[in-house]
LOKOLZA-502299 format. One line per field, with one value per residue (C-alpha): residue number from 1; y negated, z, x negated. Coordinates in nm, 2 decimals. Layout:
// LOKOLZA-502299
nr <- NUM,...
yy <- Y,...
zz <- Z,...
xx <- X,...
END
This chain:
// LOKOLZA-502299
nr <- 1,2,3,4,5,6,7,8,9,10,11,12,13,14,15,16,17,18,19,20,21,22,23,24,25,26,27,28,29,30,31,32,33,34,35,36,37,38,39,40,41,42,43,44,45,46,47,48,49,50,51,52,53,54,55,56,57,58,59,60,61,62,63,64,65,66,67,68,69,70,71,72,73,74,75,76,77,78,79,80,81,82,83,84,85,86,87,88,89,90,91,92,93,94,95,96,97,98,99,100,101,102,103,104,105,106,107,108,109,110,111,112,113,114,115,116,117,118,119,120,121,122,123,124,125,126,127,128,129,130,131,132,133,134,135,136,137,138,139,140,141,142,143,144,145,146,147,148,149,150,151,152,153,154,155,156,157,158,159,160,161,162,163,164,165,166,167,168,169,170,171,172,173,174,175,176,177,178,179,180,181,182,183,184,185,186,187,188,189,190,191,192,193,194,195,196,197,198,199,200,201,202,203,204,205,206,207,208,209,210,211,212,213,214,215,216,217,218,219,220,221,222,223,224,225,226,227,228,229,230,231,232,233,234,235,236,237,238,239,240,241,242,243,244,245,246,247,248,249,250,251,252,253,254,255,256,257,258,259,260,261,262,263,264,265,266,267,268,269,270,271,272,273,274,275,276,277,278,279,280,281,282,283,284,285,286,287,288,289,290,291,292,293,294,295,296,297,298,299,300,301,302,303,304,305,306,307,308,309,310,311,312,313,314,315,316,317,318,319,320,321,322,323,324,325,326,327,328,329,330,331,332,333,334,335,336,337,338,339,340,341,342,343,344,345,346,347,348,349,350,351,352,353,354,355,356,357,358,359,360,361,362,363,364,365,366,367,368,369,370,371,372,373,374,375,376,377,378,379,380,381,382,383,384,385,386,387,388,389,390,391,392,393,394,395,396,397,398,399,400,401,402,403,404,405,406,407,408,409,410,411,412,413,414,415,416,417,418,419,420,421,422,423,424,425,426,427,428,429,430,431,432,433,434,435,436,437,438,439
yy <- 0.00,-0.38,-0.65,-0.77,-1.09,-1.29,-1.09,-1.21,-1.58,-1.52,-1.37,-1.67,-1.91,-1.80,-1.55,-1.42,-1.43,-1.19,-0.97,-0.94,-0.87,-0.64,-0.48,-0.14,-0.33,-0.47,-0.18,-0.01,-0.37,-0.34,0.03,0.01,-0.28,-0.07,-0.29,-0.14,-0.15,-0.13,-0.49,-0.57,-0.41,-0.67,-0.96,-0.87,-0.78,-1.14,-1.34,-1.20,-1.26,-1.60,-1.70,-1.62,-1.74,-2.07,-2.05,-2.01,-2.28,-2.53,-2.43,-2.50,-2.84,-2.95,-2.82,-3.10,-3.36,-3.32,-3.36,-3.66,-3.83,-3.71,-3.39,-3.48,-3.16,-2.85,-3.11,-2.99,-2.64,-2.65,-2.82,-2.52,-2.26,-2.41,-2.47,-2.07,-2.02,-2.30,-2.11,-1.78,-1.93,-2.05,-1.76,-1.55,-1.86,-1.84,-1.43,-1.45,-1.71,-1.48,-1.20,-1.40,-1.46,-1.14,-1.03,-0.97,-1.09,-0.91,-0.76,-0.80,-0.49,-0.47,-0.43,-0.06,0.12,0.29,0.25,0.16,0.02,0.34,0.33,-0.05,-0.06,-0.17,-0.37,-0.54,-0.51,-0.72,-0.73,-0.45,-0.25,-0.35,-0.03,-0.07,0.09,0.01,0.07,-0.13,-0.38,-0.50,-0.87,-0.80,-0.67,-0.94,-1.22,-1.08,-1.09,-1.38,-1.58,-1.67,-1.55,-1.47,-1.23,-1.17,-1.52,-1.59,-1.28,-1.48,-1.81,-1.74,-1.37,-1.08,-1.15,-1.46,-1.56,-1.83,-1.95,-2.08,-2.19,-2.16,-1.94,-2.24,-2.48,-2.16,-2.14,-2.52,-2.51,-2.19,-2.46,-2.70,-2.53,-2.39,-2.75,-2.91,-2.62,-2.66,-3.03,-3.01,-2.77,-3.07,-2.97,-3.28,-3.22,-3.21,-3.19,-3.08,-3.04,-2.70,-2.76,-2.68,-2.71,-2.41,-2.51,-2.50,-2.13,-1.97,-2.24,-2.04,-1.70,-1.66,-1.63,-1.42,-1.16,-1.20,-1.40,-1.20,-1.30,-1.68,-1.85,-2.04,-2.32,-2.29,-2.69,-2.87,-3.21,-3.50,-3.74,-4.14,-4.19,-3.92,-3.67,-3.31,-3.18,-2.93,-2.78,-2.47,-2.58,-2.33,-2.26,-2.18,-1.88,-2.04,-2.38,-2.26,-2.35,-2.68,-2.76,-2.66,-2.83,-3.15,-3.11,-2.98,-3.14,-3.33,-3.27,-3.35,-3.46,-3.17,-3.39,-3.39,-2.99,-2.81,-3.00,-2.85,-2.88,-2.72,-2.78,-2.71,-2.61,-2.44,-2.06,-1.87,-1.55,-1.35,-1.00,-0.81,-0.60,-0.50,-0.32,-0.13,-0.25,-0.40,-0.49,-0.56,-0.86,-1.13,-0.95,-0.98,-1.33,-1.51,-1.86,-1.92,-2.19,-2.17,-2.31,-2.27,-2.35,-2.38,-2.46,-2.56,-2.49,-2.46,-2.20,-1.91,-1.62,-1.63,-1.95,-1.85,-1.52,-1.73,-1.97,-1.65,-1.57,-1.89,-1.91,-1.59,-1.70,-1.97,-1.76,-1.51,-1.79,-1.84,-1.48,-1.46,-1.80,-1.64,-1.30,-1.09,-0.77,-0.77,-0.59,-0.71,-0.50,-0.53,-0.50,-0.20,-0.30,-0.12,-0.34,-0.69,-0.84,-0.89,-1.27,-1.15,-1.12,-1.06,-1.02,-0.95,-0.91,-0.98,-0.75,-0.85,-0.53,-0.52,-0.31,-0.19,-0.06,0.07,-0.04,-0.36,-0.58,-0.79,-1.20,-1.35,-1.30,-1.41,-1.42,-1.56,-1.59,-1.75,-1.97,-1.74,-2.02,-2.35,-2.20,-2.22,-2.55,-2.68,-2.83,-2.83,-3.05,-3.20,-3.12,-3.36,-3.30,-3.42,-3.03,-2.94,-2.61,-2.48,-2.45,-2.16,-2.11,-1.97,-1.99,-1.79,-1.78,-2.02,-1.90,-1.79,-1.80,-1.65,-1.36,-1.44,-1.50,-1.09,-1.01,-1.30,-1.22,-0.83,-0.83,-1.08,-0.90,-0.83,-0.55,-0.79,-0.92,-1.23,-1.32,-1.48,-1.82,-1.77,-2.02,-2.19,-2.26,-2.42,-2.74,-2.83,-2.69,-2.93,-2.91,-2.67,-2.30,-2.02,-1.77,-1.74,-1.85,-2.22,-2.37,-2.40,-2.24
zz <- 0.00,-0.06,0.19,0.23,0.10,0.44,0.45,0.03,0.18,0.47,0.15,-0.04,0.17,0.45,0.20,0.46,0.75,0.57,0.40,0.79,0.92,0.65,0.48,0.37,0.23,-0.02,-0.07,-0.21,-0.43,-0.58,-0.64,-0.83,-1.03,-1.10,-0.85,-0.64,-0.31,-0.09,-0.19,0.09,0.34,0.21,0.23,0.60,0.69,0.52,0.70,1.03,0.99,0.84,1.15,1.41,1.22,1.23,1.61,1.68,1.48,1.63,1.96,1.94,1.76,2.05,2.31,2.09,2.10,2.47,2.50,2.33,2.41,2.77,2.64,2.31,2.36,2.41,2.14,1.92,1.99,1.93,1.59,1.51,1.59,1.39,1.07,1.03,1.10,0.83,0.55,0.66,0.66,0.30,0.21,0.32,0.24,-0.11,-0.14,0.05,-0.20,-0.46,-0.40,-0.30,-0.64,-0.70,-0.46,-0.69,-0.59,-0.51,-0.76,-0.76,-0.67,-0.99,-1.19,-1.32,-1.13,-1.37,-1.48,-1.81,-2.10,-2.16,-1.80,-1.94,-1.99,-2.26,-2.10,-2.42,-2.81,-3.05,-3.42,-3.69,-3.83,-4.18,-4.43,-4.81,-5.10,-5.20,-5.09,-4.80,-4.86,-4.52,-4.46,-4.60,-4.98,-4.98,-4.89,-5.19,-5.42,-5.37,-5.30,-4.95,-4.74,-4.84,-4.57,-4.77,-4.81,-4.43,-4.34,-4.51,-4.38,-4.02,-3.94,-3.88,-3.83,-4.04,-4.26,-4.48,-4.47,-4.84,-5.01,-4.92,-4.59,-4.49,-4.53,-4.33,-4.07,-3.94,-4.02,-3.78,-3.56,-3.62,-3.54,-3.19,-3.11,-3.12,-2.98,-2.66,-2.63,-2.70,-2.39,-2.18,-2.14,-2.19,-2.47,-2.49,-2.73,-2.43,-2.47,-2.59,-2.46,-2.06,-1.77,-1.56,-1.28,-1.47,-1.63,-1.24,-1.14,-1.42,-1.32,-1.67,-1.47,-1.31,-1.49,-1.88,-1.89,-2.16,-2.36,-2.32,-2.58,-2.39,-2.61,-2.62,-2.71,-2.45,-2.57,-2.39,-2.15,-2.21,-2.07,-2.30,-2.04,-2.15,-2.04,-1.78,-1.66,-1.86,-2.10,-2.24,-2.51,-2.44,-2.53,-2.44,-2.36,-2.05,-1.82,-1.97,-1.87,-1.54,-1.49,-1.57,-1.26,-1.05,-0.65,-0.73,-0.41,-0.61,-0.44,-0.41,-0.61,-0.88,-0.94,-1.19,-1.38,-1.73,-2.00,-2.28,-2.49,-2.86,-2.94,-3.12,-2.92,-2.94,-2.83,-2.85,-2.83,-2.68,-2.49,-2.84,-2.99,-3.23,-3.26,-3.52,-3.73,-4.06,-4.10,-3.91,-3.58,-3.34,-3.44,-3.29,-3.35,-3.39,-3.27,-3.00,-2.83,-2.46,-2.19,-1.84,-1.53,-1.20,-0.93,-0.57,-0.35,-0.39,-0.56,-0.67,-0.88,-1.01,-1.15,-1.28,-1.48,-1.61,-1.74,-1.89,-2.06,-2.24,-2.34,-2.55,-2.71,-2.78,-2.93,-3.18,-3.32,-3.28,-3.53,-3.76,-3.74,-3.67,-3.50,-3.11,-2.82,-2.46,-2.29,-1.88,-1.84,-1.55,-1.25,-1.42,-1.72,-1.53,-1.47,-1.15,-1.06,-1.23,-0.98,-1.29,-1.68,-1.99,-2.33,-2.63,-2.93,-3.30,-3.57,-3.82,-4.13,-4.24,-3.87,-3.88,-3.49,-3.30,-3.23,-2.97,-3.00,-2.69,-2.29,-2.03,-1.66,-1.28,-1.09,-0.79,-0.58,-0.69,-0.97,-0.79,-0.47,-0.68,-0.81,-0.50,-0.70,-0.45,-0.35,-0.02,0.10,0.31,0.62,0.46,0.49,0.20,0.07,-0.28,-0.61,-0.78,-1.19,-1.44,-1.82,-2.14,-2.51,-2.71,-3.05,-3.17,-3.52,-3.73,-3.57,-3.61,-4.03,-4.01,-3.91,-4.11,-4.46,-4.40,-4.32,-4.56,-4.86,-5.13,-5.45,-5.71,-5.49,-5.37,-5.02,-4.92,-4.67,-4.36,-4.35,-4.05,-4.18,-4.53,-4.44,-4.33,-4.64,-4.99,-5.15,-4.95,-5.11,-5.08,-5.18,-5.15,-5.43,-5.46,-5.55,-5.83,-5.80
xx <- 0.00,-0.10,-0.09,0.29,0.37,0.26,-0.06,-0.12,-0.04,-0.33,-0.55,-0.53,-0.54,-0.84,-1.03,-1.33,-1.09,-0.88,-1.19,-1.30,-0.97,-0.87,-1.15,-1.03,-0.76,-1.01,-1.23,-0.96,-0.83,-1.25,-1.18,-0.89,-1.02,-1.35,-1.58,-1.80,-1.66,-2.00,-1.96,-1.71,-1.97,-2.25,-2.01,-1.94,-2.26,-2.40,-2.09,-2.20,-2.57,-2.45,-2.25,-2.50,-2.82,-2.56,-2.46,-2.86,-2.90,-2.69,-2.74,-3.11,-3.03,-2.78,-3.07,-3.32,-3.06,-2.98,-3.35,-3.40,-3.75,-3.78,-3.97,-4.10,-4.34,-4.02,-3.86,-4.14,-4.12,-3.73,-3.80,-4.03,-3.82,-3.53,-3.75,-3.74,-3.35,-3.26,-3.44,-3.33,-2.99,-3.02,-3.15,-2.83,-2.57,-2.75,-2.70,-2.36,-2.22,-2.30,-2.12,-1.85,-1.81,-1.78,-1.51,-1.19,-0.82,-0.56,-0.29,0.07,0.28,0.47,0.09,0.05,-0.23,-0.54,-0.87,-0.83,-0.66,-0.49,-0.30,-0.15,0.26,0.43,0.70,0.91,0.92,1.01,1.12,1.13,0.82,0.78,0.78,0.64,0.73,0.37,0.04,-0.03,-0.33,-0.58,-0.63,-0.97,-0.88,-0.61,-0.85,-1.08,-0.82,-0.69,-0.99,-0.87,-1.14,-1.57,-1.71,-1.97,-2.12,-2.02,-2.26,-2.52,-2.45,-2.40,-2.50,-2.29,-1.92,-1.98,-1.65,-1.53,-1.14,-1.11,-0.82,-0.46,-0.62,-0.74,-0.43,-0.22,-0.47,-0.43,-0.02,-0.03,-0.23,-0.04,0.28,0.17,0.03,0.35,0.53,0.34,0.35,0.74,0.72,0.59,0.23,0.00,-0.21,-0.62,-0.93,-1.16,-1.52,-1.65,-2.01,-2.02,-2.23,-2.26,-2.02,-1.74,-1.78,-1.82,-1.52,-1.27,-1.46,-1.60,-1.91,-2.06,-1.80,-1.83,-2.16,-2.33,-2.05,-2.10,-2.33,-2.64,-2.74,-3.12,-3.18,-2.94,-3.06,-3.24,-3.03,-3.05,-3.38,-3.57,-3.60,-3.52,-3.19,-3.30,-3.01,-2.83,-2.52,-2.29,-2.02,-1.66,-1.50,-1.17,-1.04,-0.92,-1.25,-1.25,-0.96,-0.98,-1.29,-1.08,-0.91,-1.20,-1.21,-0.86,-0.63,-0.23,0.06,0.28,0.54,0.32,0.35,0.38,0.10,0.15,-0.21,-0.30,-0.63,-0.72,-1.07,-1.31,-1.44,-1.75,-1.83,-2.11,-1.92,-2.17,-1.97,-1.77,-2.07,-1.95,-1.57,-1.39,-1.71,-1.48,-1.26,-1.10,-1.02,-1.33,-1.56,-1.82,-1.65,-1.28,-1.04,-0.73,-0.49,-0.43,-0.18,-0.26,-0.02,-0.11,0.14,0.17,0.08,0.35,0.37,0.74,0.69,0.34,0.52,0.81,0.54,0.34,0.72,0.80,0.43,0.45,0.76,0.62,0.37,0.66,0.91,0.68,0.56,0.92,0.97,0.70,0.90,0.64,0.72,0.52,0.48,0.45,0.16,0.17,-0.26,-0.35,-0.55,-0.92,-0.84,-0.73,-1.07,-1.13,-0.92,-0.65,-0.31,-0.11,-0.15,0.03,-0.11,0.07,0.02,0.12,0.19,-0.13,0.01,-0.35,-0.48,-0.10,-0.07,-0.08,-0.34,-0.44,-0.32,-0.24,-0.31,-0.13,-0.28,-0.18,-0.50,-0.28,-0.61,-0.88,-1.00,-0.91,-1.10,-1.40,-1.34,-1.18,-0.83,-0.55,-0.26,-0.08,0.23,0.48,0.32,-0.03,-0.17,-0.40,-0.32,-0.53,-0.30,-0.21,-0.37,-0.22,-0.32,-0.15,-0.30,-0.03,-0.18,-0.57,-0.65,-0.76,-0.72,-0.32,-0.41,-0.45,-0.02,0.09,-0.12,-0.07,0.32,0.40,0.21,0.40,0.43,0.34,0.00,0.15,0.21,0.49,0.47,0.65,0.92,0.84,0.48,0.66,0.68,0.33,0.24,0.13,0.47,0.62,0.54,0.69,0.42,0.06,-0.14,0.02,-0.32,-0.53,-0.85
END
């Protein structure tokens, strides 16, 4: 059994009390989210040598002050015995810190228990599976035909998983954009062009790091700062819009009547995919650089109205694979295959004619305090207590992965591809097929 919904509340909101009060409680959280749970053992072990290496601390320091100059000698001798705490101190704070990090967050009661993606749930379905009376064509022979996309020039312009959008791919690719964009600002969430270029901080305040890191792109030149001195510390690039974002808000304390806040960002991504080896080496589905755009909501500090904004987010992305009528799937993600802030996650999955299944397009997560702990965002209630928010962020559309459903289901006999109605009208006189330009 998890913690009861009081003993979640104590979790979130006191974090080492709770690991201390209730630690096979999160041994067995880390084994069911595949962590090792010796860490929990380190933590404690590092709090309690933390807190006393503290108490001796200050108890010498009071003993020096009470001194003041009427021993200046045993003053010195305190001084000298304290020198040796501080940097053992630092020394655990550093290491204790660290693993802190690592310590996951608790899952909701409702998320499927397993080790991997093949314990997940589908939980919802949507539209019809598309049957041909023709031989089905991939994204890839269709981009080759009709001069839409050039994987093989991409290759040798920017390395493996290199690709060009040409043509009328590129024109759908910003209407599909385009479309989401105005979708989630007409949803009330303020838009954003946040920076894709990071400082460290902000990629262990999200939880990207430590967890993911070999995924992020270091940048290897970082620059110089105004007075010619060399950039020294690390910059990354994001993978997502979502840290940037959150680093917007990062050691802002809200006024509770200023909940939900309600952001999403559009950027470029980058990704190194080094823990894909091997997968999906061919077309438009796994890339080192594409663009998205993401929704993230702030709330208070309760689980009820976290869930209901996880709801009402994958609603938006569903709304519109539902405007572009493409058939989907609603995946509820185990606990092994969650990451390790997740509370609670959905993927979405769009049907992909040529792998004849469905594919991976948008993600949906409630990480309740375990982000805005790191980045120290909360908000005060009416009594002027300071309690930390609750984080929730959901894919609102990623392309070009999304380019792969729309040019695959919408293939026709004849070789053409027909524009998806909603998409028309963003579109140079409106089309209704695929090719509409001259090449």
């Amino acid at each position: 059994m998890l913690p009861s919904a009081n003993a979640l509340a104590l979790f979130f909101m006191l974090d080492i009390k709770f690991i201390r009060e209730n630690p096979q409680k999160v041994k067995k959280i880390c084994k069911e989210k595949n962590i090792d749970s010796s860490l929990v053992d380190k933590v404690l072990d590092l709090d309690a040598k933390r807190r006393k290496l503290i108490q001796e601390s200050e108890g010498l320091r009071a003993e020096k002050k009470k001194l003041g100059k009427k021993d200046i000698e045993k003053a010195k001798k305190l001084k000298e015995k304290i020198r040796p705490l501080a940097e053992e101190l630092s020394g655990v704070e550093k290491e204790y810190a660290r693993l802190l990090l690592l310590t996951p967050n608790v899952y909701s009661d409702d998320t499927p228990l397993g080790k991997d993606e093949s314990y997940n749930k589908e939980v919802y379905s949507w539209g019809k599976i598309p049957k041909f009376d023709f031989p089905v064509k991939s994204h890839v022979q269709l981009g080759e035909e009709l001069d839409l996309i050039d994987f093989e020039k991409g290759s040798r312009a920017s390395g493996f998983r290199g690709y060009y959008l040409k043509n009328e791919a590129a024109l759908l690719h910003f209407s599909l954009l385009w479309h989401a964009f105005l979708k989630i600002v007409s949803k009330g969430f303020v838009p954003m062009i946040p920076p894709t270029i990071l400082r460290e901080f902000a990629l262990i305040g999200s939880g990207h790091f430590p967890f993911g890191k070999e995924d992020v792109y270091q940048i290897a030149n970082p620059g110089k700062l105004a007075s010619g001195e060399e950039i020294k510390e690390p910059l990354f690039l994001v993978g997502t819009a979502e840290p940037s974002i959150l680093a917007y808000f990062a050691d802002t304390t809200f006024q509770k009547k200023d909940l939900p806040l309600k952001a999403c960002g559009f950027s470029q991504c980058y990704r190194s995919e080094i823990g894909s080896y091997g997968k999906d080496t061919k077309g438009l589905y796994r890339l080192h650089e594409f663009m998205k755009i993401e929704q993230v909501v702030l709330c208070k500090d309760d689980v009820k109205e976290s869930n209901y904004w996880l709801e009402e987010m994958k609603k938006i992305s569903q709304e519109i694979l539902e405007e572009l009528e493409l058939p989907y799937r609603v995946i509820q993600i185990c606990t092994g295959d969650m990451g390790a802030g997740k509370y609670k996650m959905y993927d979405i999955e769009t049907w992909m004619p040529s792998r004849n299944s469905y594919g991976e397009t948008h993600s949906a997560s409630n990480l309740t305090d375990w982000q805005p702990r790191r980045l120290n965002i909360k908000y005060k209630d009416k009594k002027g207590k300071n309690h930390y928010v609750y984080a929730l962020n959901d894919t609102v559309l990623a392309s070009p992965r999304i380019l792969i459903a729309v040019l695959e289901n919408y293939q026709r006999k004849d070789g053409k591809i027909n524009v998806p109605k909603v998409l028309q009208k963003y579109l140079p006189s409106h089309p209704k097929t695929i090719p509409f330009l001259k090449h």
